[in-house]
N, C-alpha and C positions, 0 to 999 in steps of 0.2 A: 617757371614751370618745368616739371620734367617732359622725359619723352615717353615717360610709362602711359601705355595705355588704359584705358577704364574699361572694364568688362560689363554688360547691363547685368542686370541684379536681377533680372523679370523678365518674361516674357510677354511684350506688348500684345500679344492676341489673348492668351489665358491668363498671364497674371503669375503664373508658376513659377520656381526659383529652379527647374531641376535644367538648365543650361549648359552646354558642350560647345568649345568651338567647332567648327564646323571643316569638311573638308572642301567645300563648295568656292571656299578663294576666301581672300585676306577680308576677315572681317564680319563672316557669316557664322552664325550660329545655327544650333540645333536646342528646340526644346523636347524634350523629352516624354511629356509629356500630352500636348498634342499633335507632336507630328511636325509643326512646319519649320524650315529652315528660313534666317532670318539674316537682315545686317544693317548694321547703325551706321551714317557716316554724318561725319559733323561736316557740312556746308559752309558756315562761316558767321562772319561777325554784323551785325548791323552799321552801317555805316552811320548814323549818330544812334543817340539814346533815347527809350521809347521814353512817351511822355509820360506822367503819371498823374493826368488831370482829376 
């Protein structure tokens, strides 16, 4: 894995691609078009694997 980080492609509330980092602190975004600022953090890994019954 690298260390490059992944930037969202969308924004979860509209759907729109017009996305800015944000100055709000590491990780926050800005969409453009509705207005709200935003931010993704990955939590982690599931400790086993789900099941696929």
């Amino acid at each position: 894995m690298s260390d490059a980080r992944s930037a969202p492609l969308y924004c979860p509330y509209c759907g729109e691609e017009n996305l800015r980092p944000s100055e709000e602190g590491h990780g926050a975004w800005e969409c453009h078009a509705c207005v709200r600022v935003f931010s993704v953090k990955f939590v982690g890994l599931l400790s086993r694997g789900v099941d696929s019954r």
